[in-house]
C-alpha positions as CSV (number, residue, x, y, z in Angstrom):
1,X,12.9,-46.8,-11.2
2,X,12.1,-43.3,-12.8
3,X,8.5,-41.8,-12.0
4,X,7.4,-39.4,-14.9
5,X,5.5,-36.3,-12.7
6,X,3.0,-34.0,-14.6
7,X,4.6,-30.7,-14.8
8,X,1.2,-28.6,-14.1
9,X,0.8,-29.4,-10.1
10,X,-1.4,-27.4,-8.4
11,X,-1.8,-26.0,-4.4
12,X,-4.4,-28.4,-4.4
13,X,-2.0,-31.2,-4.4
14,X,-4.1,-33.4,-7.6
15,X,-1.3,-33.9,-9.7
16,X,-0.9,-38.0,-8.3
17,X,0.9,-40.4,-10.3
18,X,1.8,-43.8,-8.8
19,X,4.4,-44.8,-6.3
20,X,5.0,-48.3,-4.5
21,X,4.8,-46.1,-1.5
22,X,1.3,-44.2,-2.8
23,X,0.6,-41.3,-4.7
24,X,2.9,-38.5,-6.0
25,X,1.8,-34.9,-6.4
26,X,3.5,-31.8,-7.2
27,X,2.9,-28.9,-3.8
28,X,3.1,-26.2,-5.9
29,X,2.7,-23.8,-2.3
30,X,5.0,-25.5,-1.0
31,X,7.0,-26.9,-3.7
32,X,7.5,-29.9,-2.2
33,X,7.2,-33.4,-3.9
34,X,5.1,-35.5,-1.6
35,X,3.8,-39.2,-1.5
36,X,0.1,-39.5,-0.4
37,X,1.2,-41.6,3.1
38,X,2.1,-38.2,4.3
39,X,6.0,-38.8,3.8
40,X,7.8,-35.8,1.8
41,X,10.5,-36.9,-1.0
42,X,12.1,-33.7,-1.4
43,X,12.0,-30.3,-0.4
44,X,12.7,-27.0,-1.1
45,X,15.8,-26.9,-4.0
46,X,18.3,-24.2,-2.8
47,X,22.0,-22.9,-3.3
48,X,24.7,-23.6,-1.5
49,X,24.5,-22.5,2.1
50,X,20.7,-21.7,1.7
51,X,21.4,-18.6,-0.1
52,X,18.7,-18.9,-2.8
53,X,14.6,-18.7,-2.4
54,X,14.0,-18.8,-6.1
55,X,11.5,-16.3,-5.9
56,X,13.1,-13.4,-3.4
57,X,11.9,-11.2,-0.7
58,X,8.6,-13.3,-0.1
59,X,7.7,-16.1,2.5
60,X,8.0,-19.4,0.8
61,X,6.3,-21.6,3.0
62,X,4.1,-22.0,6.0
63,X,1.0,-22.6,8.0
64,X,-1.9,-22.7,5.5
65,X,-5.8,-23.5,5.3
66,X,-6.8,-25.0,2.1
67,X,-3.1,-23.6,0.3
68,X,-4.1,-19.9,1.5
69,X,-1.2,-18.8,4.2
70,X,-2.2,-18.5,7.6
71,X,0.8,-18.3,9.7
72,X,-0.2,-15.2,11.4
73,X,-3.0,-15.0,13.6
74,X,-4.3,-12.0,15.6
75,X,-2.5,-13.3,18.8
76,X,-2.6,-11.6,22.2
77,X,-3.8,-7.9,23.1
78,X,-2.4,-5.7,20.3
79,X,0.6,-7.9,19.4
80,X,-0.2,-10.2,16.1
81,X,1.6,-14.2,16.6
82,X,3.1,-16.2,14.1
83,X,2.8,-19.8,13.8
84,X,5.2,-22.5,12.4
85,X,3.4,-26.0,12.5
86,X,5.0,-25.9,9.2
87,X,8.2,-23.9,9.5
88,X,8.0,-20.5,8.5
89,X,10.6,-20.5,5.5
90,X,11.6,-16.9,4.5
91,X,13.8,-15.6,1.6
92,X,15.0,-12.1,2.0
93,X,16.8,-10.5,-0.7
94,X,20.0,-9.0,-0.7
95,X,21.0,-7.8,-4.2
96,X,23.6,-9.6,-6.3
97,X,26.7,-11.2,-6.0
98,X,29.2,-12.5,-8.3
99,X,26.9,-15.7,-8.2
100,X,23.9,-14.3,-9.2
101,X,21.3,-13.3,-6.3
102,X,22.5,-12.9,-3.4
103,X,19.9,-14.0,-0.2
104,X,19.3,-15.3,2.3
105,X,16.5,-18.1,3.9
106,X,15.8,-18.2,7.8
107,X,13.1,-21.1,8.9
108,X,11.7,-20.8,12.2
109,X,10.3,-24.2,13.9
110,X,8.3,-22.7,16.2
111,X,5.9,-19.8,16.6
112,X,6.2,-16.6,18.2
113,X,5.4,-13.1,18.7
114,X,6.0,-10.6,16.1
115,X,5.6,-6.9,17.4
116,X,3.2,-4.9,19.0
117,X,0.8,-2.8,16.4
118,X,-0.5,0.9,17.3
119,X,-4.0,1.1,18.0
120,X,-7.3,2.1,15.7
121,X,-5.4,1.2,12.4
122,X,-3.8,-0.8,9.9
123,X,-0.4,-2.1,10.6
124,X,2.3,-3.7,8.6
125,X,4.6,-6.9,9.9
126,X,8.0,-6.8,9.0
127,X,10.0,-9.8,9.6
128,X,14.1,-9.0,9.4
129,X,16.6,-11.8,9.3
130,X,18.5,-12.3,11.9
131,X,20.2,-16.1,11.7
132,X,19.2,-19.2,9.3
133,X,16.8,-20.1,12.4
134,X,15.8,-17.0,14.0
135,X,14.4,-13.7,13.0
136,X,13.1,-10.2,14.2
137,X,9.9,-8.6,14.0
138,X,8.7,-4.8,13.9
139,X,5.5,-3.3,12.8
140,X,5.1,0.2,10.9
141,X,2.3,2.3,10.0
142,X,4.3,3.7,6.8
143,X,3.1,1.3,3.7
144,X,5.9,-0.3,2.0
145,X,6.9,1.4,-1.7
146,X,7.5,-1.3,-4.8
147,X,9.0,-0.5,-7.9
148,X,12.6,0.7,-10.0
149,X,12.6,3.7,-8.1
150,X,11.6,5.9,-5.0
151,X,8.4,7.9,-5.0
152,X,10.3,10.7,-2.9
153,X,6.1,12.2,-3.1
154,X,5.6,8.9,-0.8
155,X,5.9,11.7,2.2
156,X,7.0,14.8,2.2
157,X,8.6,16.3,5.3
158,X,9.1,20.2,4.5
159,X,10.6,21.8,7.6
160,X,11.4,25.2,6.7
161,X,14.1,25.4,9.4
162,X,16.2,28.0,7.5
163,X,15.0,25.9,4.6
164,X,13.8,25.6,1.4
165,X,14.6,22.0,1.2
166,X,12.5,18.8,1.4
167,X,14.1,15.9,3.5
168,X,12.9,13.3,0.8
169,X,14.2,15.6,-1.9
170,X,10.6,16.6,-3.2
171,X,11.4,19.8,-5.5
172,X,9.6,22.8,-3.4
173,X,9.8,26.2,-4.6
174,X,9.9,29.4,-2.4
175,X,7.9,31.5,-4.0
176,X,8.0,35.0,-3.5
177,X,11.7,34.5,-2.0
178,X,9.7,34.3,1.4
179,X,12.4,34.5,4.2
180,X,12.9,33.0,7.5
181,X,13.3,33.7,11.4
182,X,14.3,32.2,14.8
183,X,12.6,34.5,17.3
184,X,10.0,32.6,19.6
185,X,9.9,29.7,17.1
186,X,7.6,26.8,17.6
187,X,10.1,24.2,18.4
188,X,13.2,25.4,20.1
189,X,16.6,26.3,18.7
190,X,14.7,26.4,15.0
191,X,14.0,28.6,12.5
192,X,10.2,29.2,10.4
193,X,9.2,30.7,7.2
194,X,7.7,33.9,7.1
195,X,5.3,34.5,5.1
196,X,3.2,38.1,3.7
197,X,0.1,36.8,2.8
198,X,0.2,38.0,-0.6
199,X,2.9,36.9,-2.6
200,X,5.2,34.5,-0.9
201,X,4.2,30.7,-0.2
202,X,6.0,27.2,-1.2
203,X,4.6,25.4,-3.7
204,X,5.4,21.7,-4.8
205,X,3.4,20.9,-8.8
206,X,3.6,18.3,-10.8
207,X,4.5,15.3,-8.6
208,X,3.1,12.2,-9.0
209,X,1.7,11.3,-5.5
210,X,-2.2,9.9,-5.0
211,X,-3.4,9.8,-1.5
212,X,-6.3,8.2,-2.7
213,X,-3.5,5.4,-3.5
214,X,-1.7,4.9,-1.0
215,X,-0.9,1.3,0.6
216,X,-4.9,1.7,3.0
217,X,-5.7,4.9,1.8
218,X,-4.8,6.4,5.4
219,X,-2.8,9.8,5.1
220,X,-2.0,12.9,7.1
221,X,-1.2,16.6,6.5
222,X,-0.1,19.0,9.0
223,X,2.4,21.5,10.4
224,X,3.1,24.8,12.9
225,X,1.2,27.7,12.1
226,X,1.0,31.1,13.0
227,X,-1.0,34.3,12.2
228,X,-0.1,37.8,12.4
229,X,-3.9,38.7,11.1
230,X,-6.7,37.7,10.6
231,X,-8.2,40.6,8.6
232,X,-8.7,37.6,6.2
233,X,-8.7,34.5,5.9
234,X,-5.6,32.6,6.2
235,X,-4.8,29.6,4.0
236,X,-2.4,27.1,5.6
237,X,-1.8,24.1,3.4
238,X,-3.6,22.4,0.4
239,X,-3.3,19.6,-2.3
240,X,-4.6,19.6,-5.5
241,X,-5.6,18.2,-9.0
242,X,-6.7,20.9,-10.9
243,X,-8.5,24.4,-10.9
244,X,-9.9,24.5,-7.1
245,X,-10.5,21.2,-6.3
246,X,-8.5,18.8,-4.0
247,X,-7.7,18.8,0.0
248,X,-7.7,23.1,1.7
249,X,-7.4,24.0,5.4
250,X,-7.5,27.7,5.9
251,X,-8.4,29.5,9.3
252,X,-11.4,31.7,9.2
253,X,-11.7,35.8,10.2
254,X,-13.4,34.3,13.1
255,X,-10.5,32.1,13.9
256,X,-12.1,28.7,13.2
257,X,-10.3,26.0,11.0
258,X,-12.1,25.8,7.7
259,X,-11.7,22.5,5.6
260,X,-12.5,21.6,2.1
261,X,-12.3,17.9,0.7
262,X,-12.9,17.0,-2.9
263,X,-13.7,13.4,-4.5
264,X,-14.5,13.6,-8.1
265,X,-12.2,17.5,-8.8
266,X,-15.8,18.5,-9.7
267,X,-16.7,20.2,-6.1
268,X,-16.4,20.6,-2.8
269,X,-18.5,17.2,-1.9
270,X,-16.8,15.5,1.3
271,X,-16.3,18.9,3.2
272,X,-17.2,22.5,1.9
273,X,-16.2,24.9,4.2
274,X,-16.7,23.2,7.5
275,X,-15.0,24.9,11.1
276,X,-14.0,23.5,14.0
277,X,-14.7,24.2,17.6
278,X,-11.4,25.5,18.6
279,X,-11.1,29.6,18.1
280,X,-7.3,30.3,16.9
281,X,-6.0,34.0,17.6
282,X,-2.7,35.6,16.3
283,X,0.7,35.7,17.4
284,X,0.2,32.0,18.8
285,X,1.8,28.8,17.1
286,X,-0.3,25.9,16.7
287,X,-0.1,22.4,15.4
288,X,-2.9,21.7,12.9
289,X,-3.5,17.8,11.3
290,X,-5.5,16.9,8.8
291,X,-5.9,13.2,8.7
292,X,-8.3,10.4,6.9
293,X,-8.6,7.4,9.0
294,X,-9.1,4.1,6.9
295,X,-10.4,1.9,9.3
296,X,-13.1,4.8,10.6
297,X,-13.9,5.9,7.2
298,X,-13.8,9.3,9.3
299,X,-11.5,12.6,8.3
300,X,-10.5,14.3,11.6
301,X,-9.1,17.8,12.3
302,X,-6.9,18.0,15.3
303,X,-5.7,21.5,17.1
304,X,-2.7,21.0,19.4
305,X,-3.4,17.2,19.8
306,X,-7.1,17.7,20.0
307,X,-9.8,16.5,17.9
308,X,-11.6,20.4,16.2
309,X,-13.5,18.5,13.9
310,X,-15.1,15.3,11.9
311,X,-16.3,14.4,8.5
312,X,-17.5,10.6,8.5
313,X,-17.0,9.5,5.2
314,X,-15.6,6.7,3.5
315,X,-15.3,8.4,0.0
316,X,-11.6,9.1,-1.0
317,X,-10.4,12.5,-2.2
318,X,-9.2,12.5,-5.8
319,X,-5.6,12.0,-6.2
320,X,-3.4,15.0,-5.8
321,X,-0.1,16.5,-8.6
322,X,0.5,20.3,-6.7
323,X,1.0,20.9,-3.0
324,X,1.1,24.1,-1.1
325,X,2.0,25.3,2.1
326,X,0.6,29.2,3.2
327,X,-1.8,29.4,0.1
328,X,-5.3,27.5,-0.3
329,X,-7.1,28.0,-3.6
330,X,-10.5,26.5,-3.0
331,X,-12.9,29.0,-4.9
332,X,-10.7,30.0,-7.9
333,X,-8.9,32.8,-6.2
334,X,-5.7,32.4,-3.6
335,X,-5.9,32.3,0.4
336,X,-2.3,33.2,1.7
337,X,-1.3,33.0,4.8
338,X,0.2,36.0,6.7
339,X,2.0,34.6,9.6
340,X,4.8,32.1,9.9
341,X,4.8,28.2,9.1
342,X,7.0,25.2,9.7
343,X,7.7,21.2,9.7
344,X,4.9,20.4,7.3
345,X,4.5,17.3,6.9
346,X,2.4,14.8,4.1
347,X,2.6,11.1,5.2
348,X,1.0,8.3,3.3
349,X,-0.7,6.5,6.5
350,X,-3.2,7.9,9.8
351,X,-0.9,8.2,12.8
352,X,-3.8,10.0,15.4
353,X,-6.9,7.6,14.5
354,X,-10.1,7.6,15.8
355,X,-10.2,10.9,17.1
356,X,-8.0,10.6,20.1
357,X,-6.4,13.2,22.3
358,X,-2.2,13.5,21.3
359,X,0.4,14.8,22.5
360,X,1.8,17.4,20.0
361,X,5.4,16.9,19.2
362,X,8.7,18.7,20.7
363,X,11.0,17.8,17.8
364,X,11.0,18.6,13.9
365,X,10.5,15.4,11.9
366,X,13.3,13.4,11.5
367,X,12.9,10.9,8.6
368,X,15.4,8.6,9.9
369,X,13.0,7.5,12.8
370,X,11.8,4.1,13.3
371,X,8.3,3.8,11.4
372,X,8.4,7.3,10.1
373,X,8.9,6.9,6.6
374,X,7.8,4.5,3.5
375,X,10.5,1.9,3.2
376,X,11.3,0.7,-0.6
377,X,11.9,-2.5,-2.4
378,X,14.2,-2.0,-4.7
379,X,13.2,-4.1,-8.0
380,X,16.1,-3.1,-10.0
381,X,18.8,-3.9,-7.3
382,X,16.7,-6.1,-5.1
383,X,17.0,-5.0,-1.7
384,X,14.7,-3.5,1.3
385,X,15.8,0.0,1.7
386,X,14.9,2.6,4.8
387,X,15.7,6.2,4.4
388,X,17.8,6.7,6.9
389,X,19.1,10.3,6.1
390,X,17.6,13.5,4.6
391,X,18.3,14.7,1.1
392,X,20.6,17.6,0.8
393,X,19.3,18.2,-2.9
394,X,16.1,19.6,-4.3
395,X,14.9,16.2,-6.5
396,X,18.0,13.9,-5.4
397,X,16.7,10.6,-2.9
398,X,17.1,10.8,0.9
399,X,19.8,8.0,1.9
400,X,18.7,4.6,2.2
401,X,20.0,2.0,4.7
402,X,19.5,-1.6,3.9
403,X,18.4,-4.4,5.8
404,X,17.3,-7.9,5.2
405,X,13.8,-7.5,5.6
406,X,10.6,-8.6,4.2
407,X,7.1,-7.3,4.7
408,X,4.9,-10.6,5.4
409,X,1.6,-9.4,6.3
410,X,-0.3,-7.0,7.6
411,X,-3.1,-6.6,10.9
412,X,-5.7,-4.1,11.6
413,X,-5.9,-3.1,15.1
414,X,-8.5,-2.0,17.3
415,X,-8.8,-0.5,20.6
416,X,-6.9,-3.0,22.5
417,X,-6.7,-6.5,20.8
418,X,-6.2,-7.1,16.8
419,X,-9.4,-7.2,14.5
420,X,-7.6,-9.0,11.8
421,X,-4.7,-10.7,10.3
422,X,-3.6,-11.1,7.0
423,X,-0.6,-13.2,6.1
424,X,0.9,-12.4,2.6
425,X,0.6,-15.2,-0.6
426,X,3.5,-17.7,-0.2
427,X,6.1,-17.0,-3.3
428,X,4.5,-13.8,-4.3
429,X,1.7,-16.0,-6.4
430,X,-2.0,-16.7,-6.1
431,X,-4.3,-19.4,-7.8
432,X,-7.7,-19.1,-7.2
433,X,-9.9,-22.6,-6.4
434,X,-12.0,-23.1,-9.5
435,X,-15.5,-21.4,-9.7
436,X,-18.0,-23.4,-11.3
437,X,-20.6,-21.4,-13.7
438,X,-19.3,-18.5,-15.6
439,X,-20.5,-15.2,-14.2
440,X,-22.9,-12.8,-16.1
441,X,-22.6,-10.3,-18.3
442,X,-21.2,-6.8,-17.0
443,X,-20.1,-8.5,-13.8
444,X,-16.9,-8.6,-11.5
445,X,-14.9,-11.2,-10.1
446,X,-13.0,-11.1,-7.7
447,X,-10.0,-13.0,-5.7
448,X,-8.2,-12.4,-2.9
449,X,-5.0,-12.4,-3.5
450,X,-3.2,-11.5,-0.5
451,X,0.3,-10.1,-2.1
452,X,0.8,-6.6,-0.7
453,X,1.2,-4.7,-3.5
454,X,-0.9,-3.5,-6.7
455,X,2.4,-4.0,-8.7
456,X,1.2,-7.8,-9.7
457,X,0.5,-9.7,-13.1
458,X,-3.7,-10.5,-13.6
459,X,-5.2,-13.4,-15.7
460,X,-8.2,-15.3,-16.0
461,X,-8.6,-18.5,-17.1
462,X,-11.6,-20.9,-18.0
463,X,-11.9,-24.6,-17.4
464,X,-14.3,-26.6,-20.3
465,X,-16.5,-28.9,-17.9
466,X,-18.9,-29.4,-20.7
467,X,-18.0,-29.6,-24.2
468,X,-19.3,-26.5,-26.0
469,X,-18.9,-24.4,-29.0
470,X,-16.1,-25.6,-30.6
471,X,-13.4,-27.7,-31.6
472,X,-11.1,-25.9,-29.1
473,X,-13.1,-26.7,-26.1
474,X,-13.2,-30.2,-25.2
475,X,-13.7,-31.1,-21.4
476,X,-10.5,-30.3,-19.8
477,X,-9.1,-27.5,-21.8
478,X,-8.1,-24.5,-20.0
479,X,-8.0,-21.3,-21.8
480,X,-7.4,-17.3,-21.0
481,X,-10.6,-15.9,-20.8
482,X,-12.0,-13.4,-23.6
483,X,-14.8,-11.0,-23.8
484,X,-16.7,-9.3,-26.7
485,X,-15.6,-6.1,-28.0
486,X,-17.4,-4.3,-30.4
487,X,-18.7,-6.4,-33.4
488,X,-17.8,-10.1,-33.0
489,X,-14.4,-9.1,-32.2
490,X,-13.1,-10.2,-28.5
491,X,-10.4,-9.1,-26.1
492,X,-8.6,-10.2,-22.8
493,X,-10.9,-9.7,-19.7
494,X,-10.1,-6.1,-17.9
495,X,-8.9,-6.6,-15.0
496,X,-8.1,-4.7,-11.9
497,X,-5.5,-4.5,-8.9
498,X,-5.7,-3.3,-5.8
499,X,-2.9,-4.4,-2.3
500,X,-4.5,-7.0,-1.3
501,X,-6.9,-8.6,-4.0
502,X,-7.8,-8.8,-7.8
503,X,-10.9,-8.4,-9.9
504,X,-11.9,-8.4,-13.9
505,X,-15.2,-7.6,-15.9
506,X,-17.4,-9.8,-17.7
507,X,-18.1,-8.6,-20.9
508,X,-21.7,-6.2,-21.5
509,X,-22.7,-7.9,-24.5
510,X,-21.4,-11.5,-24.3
511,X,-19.7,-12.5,-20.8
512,X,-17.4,-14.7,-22.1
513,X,-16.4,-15.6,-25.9
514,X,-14.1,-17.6,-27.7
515,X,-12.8,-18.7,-31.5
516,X,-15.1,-21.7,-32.3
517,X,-12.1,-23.0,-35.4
518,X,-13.6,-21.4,-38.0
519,X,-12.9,-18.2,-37.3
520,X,-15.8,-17.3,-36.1
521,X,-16.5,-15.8,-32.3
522,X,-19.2,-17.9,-30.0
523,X,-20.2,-17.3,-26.8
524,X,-19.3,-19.6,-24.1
525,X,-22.4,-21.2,-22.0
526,X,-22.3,-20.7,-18.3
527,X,-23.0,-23.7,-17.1
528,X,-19.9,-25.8,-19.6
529,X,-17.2,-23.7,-17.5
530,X,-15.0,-22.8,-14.5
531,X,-13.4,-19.9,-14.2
532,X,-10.6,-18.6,-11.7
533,X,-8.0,-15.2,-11.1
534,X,-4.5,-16.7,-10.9
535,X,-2.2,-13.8,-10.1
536,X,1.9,-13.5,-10.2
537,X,3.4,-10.2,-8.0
538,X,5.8,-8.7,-11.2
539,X,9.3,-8.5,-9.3
């Protein structure tokens, strides 16, 4: 005989309708139909051979707690685990065929290692298909890229070796027409820039990169540099927003590394003109990094692989649209550097945390590395991309290799073991439990989410406990939550996204309001309502 489900199941599993066996609900995690004597009816609904996850590059079921995934866990030493007490079900896109989307699903039965994180930071967990039941795991620092198209200003990798060219095609220009050498270079075999201190340097405006933004807010600048004088001041590499204000590093007359940091575009207010220990003299080539660790809330200055200086701070610069290498304008006038510069480097993640003594490297950067650069979901042809060779043309991509991979979670490491885990929202979706009590005026709520990206679809939504205010809001009714605007006017809540979680504002006058069905706007009374996020990721 037919049984007629409710089509609004939740996580929570309270959609039951009656079965000679027990209860049906609708597992909306894991979209499963279940009866409640713990016997499943059906499971997931796929294509033929497995070859369609509904919702792609995403893990579609799992170990949970309460319907929040919890199939990682921070394992052993600095290697995360994965658990499958449920098995791990993963859909991995891989663009179209002539049947629609073409993927594929691997389910692991039992749990694992994934692959061992670097130390001091924040890690990513990649999981790459490898056969319907088994799969392969990596970890990189570099924070995955969402969207249509490839923010080539993700990183930049400028290395001047006989060069103008940046390998992720960023659009440099050599100003000045400054030309380049191969005697006594910093890295064998290669060629630098050289620079007059007056008028040449390489400038990159206009681009639409934030560091600020990026994936943990952990980034890194640095290069070879050398001076021929030091008769002034030497700029070596800056980012900015406008007039004077962003990211400098300059080396002093004395010889000192100098370093300006900007939050607000205002002033100088992280760093103004702070030197290091380490005194730099001419005619030697050394590596200079500028990096903001995340996790130590710290800014560090390395010379040659050693830490020169610290700013603890937490505060963010401002995000950045012109880049410079061998000119620093931090006081309204230019800082050019007269010496020679090459492999600069901006990369959107702290490699050298916490201060720690590195070996410099012995290579130029190569993009195509392992970890080295942002990899991309593609939204428009659906596939996980990896650059995999440099661009050969100012404002043209890199070329991209793809895999079948998916980015499940992420773990922040410490010293020696992991801190913490976080295993990404099953099906790229998130429903909040319901709050009871409506929240105050001019205050935030907040969910956590767990879906990896900010590119994700907000709402809030109210749940009428109490009857109250109108004909619209009998006990039961849930509704998209409103707040006042102006006079008696109302307006979605404003929300916010971030990686990781979700927030949105009360309103200041009136928290929350409605349409009482006369036309009329009434406030909503705290005590008559739930409220909860629900968030969708948008690809």
């Amino acid at each position: 005989m037919g049984v007629l489900i409710p089509p609004n199941g939740t996580s929570s599993q309270n959609n039951a309708v009656a079965h000679p066996s027990g209860a049906i609900s609708v597992d909306t995690t894991a979209y499963n139909i279940r009866i409640h004597d713990g016997v499943t009816l059906g499971g997931h609904i796929v294509g033929s051979g497995g070859t369609s996850g509904g919702v792609r590059q995403t893990v579609l079921d799992g170990d949970s707690s309460s319907g929040v995934p919890s199939f990682l866990t921070t394992g052993s030493g600095l290697t995360p685990a994965y658990t499958a007490t449920v098995p791990l079900t993963t859909s991995y896109a891989n663009g179209f065929g002539t049947s629609g989307a073409s993927d594929v699903i691997s389910q692991l039965v039992s749990g694992g290692n994934t692959a061992a994180c670097s130390a001091n930071t924040l890690n990513y967990i990649l999981q790459t298909y490898a056969s319907s039941s088994t799969s392969t795991w990596s970890t990189t620092l570099a924070p995955p890229q969402y969207g249509t198209a490839y923010n080539k200003a993700g990183n930049v990798s400028l290395t001047l070796n006989n060069v103008s060219t940046d390998d992720f095609g960023n659009p440099w220009t050599n100003t000045g027409s400054a030309t380049f050498a191969n005697t006594t270079p910093a890295i064998a075999s290669t060629y630098y820039a050289v620079l007059n201190g007056s008028t040449q340097f390489f400038s990159y405006n206009g681009a639409a990169f934030s560091p600020s933004g990026f994936g943990n807010g952990g980034w890194a600048m640095r290069g070879w540099f050398k001076s021929s004088s030091l008769a002034a001041a030497n700029g070596l590499m800056c980012m900015l927003l406008s007039g004077p204000y962003g990211v400098g590093v300059t080396i002093s007359t004395s010889g000192k590394v100098t370093l300006y940091l900007s939050s607000a575009a205002a002033s100088y207010d992280i760093a103004n003109a702070t030197t290091g220990t380490a005194t730099l003299v001419t005619g030697t080539w050394y590596f200079i990094e500028l990096t903001f660790d995340a996790v130590a809330g710290k800014y560090f200055v390395y010379v040659n692989g050693v830490l020169d200086q610290t700013v603890s701070s937490a505060v963010k610069v401002c995000g950045m649209t012109q880049m410079y290498v061998g000119d620093v304008n931090v006081s309204g006038s230019d800082t050019r550097l007269t010496g020679n510069a090459q492999g600069f480097e901006f990369l959107p993640y702290c490699q050298h945390p916490a201060g720690t003594t590195y070996s410099v490297p012995v290579s130029l950067p190569n993009i195509a590395a392992a970890g080295y650069a942002s990899s991309w979901i593609d939204t428009v042809n659906y596939q996980w991309k990896t650059p995999s060779a440099a661009s050969v043309v100012s404002g043209n991509n890199p070329t991209f290799t793809a895999t079948q991979t998916v980015c499940v979670g992420e773990a922040t490491a410490g010293v020696s073991t992991i801190s913490s885990v976080i295993s990404y929202a099953f099906q790229g979706q998130y429903v909040q439990a319901w709050q009871n009590g409506l929240p105050s005026t001019a205050s935030t709520m907040t969910a956590a989410d767990n879906l990896g990206t900010s590119l994700k679809d907000v709402k809030v939504e109210l749940l009428c406990l109490t009857a109250d205010n109108g004909v619209y809001s009998t006990v039961g009714t849930i509704q998209d939550a409103y707040t006042a605007v102006g006079s008696g006017g109302f307006a979605p809540c404003l929300t916010y996204r971030y990686r990781n979680s979700s927030s949105a504002v009360t309103g200041g006058t009136a928290a929350f309001v409605t349409e009482n069905g006369s036309g009329a706007s009434v406030t909503l009374t705290s005590a008559n309502w739930a409220y909860r996020i629900r968030v969708r990721r948008a690809f």
